[in-house]
N, CA and C atoms as an extended XYZ file, in Angstrom:
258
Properties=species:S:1:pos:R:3:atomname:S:1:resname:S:1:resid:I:1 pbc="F F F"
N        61.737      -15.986       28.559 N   UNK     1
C        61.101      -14.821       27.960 CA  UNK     1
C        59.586      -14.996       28.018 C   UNK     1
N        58.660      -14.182       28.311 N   UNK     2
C        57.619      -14.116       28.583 CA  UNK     2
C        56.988      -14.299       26.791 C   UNK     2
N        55.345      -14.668       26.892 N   UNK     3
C        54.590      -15.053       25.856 CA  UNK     3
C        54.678      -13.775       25.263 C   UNK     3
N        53.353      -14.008       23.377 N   UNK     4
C        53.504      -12.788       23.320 CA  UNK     4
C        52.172      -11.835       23.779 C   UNK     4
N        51.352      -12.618       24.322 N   UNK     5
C        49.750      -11.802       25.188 CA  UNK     5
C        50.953      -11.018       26.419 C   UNK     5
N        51.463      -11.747       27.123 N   UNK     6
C        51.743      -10.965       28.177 CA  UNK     6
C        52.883       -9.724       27.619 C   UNK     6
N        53.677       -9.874       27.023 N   UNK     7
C        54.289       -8.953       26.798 CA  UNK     7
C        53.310       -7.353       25.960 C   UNK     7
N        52.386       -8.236       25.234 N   UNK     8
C        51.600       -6.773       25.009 CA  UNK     8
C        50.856       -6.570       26.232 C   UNK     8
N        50.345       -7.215       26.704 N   UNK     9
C        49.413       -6.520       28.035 CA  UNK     9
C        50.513       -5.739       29.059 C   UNK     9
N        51.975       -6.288       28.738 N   UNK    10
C        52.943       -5.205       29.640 CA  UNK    10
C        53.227       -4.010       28.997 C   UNK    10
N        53.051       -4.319       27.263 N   UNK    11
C        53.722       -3.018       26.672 CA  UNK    11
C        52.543       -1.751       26.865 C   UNK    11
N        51.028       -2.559       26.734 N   UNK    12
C        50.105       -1.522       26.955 CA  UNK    12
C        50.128       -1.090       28.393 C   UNK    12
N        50.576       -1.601       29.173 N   UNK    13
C        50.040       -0.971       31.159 CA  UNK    13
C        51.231       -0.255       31.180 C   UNK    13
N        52.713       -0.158       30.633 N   UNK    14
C        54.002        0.497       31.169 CA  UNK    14
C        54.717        0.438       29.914 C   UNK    14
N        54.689        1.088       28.726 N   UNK    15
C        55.558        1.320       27.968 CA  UNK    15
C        56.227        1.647       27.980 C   UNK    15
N        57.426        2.340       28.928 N   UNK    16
C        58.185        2.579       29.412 CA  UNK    16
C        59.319        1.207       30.017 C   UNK    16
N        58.695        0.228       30.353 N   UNK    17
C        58.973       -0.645       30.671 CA  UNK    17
C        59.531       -2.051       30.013 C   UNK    17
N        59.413       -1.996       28.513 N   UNK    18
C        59.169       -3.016       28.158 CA  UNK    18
C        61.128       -3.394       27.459 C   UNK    18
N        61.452       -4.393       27.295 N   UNK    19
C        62.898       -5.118       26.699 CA  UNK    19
C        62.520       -4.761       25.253 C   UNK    19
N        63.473       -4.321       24.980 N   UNK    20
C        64.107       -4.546       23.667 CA  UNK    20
C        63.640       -6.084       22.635 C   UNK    20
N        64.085       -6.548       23.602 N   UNK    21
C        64.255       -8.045       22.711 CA  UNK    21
C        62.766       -8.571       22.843 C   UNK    21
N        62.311       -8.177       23.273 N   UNK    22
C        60.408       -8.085       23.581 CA  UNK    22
C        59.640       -7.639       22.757 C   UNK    22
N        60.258       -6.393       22.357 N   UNK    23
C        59.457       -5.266       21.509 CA  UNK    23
C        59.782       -6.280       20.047 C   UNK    23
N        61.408       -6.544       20.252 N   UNK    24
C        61.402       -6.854       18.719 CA  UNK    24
C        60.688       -8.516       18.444 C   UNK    24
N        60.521       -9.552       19.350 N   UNK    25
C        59.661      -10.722       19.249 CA  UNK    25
C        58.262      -10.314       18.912 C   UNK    25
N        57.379       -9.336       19.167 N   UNK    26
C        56.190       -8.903       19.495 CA  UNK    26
C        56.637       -8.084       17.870 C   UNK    26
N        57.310       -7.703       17.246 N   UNK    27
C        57.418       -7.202       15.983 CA  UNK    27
C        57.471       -8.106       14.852 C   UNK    27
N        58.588       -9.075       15.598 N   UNK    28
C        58.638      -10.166       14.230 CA  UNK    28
C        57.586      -10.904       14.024 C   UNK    28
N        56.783      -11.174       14.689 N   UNK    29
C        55.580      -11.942       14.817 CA  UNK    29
C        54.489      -11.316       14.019 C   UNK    29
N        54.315       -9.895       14.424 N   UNK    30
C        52.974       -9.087       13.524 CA  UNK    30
C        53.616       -8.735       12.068 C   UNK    30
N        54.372       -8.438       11.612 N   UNK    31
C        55.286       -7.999       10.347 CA  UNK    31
C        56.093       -8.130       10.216 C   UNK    31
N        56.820       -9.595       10.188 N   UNK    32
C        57.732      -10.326        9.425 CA  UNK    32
C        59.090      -10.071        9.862 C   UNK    32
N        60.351      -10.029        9.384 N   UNK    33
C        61.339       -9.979        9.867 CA  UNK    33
C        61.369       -8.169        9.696 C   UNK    33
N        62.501       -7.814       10.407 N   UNK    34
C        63.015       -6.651       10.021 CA  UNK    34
C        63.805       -6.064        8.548 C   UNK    34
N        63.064       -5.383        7.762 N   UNK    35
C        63.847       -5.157        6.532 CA  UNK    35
C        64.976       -4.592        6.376 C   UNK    35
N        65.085       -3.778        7.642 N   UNK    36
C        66.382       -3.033        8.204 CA  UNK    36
C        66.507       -3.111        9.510 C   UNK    36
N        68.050       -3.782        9.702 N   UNK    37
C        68.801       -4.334       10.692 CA  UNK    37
C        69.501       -3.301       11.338 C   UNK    37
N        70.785       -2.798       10.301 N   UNK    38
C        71.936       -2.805       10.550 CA  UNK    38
C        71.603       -0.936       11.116 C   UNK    38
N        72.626       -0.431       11.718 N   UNK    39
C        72.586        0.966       12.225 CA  UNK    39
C        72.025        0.173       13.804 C   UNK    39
N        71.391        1.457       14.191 N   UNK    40
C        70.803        1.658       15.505 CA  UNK    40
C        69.239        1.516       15.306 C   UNK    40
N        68.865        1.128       14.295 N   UNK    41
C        67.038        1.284       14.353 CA  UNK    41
C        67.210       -0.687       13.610 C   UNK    41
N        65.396       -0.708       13.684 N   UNK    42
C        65.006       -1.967       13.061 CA  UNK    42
C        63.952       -1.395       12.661 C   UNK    42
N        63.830       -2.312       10.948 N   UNK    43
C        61.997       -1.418       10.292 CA  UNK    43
C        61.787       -1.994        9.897 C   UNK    43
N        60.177       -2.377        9.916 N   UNK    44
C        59.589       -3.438        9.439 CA  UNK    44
C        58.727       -2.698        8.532 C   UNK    44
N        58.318       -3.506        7.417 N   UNK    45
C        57.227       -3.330        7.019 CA  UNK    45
C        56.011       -3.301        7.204 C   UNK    45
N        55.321       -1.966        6.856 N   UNK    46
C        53.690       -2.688        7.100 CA  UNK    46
C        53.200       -2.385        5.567 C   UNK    46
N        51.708       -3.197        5.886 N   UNK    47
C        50.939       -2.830        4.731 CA  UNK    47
C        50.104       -1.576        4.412 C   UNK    47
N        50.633       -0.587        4.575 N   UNK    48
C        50.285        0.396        4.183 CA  UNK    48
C        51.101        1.628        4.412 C   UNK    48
N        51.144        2.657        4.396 N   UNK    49
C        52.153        3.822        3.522 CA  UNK    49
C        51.373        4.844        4.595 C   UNK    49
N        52.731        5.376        5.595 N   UNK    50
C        52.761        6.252        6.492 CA  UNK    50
C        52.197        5.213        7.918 C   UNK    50
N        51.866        6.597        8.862 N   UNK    51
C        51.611        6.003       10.130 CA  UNK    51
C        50.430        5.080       10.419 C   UNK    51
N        50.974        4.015       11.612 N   UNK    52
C        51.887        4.312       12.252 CA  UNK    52
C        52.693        3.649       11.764 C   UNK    52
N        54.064        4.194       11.725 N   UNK    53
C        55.211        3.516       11.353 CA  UNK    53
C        55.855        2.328       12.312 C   UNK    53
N        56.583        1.469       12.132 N   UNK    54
C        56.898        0.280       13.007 CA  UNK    54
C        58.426        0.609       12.569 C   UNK    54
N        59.343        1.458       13.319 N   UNK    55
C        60.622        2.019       13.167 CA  UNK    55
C        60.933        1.653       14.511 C   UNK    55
N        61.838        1.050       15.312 N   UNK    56
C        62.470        0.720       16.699 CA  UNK    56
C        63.857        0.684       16.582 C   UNK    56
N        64.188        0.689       17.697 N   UNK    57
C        65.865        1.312       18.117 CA  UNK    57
C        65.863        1.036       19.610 C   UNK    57
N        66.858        0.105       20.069 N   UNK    58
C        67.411       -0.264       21.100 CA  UNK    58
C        67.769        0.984       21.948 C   UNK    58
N        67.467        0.795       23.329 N   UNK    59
C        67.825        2.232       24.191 CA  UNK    59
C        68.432        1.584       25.464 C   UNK    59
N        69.871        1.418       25.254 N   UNK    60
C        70.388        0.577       26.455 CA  UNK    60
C        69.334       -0.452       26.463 C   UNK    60
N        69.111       -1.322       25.925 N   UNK    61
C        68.323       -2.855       26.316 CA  UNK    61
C        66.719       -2.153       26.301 C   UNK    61
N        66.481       -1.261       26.456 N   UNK    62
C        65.023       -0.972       26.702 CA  UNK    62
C        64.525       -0.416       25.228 C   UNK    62
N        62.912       -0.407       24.962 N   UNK    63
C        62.649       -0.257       23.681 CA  UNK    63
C        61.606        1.381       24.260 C   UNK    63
N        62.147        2.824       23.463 N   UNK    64
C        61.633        3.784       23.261 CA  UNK    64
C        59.833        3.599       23.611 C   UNK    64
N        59.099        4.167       24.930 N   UNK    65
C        58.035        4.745       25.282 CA  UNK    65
C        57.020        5.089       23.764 C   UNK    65
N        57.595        6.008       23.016 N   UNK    66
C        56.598        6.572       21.914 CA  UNK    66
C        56.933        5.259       21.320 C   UNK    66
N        57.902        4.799       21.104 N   UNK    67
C        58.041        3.934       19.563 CA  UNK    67
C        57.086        2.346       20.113 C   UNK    67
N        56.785        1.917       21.420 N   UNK    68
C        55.826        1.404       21.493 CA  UNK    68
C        54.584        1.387       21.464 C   UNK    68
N        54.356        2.467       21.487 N   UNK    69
C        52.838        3.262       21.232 CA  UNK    69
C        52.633        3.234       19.672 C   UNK    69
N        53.058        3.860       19.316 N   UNK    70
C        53.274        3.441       17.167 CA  UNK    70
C        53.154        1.842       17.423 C   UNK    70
N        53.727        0.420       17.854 N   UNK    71
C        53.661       -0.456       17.336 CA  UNK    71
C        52.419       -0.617       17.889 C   UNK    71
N        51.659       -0.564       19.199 N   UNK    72
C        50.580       -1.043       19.573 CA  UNK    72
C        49.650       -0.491       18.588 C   UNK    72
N        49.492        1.099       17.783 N   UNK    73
C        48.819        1.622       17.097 CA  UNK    73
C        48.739        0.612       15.888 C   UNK    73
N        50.036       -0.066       15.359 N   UNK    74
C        50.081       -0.390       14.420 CA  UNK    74
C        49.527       -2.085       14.309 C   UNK    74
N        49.653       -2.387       15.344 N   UNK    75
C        48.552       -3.805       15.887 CA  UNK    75
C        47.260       -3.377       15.368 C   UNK    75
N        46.652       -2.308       16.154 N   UNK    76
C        45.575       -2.557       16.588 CA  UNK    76
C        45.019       -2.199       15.025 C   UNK    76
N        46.084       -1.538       14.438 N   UNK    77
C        45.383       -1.164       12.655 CA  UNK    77
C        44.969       -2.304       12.237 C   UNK    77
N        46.113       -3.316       12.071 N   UNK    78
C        46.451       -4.234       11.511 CA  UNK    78
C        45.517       -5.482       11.426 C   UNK    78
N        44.957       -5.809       13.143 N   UNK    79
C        43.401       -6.447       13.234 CA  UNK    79
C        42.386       -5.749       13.277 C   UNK    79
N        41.933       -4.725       12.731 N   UNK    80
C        41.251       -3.957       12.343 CA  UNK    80
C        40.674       -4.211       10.954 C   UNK    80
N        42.219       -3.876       10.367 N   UNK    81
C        41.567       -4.435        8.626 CA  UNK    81
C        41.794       -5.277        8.337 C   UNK    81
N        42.622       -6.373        8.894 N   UNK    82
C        42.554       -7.626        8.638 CA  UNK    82
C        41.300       -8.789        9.374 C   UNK    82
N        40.728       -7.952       10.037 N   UNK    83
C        40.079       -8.754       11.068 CA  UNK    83
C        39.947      -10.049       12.074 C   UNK    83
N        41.760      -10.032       12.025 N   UNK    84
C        42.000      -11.274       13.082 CA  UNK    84
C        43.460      -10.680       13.552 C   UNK    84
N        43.531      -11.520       15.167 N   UNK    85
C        44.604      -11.432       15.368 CA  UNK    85
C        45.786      -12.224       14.623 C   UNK    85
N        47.145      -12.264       14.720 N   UNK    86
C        47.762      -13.071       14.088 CA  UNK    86
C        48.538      -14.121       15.107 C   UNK    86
């Protein structure tokens, strides 16, 4: 499985492109485990209330185009006001 720099530098050039099991390593890493598993979605928490939301759902092995765009949004919040990467 690829690092997690390269997998965001893939999720940002082809979001369309990116694994499942990618999206969700590159999730557990910025906001903790998933608080919700079970169904068809995974949700993590963030620190703060509304968008972007960090809501994902498996699509045949591949992880949803928009719903990677929300997590990169939700990165880039995240070292923003925290002012470091993690």
């Amino acid at each position: 499985m690829s690092t997690l720099p390269d997998i965001i530098v893939s999720m940002r050039n082809n979001p369309a492109g990116v694994r499942f099991a990618e999206l969700c390593k590159v999730c557990d890493h910025y906001f903790g485990p998933a608080r919700q598993t079970s169904g068809s979605h995974r949700v993590y928490k963030t620190p703060w209330i509304g968008d972007p939301r960090v809501n994902i759902q498996n699509d045949k092995g591949r992880a949803k185009a928009y719903q990677i765009k929300q997590v990169l949004k939700a990165i880039e919040r995240m070292e923003n006001e925290h002012g470091t990467e993690k």
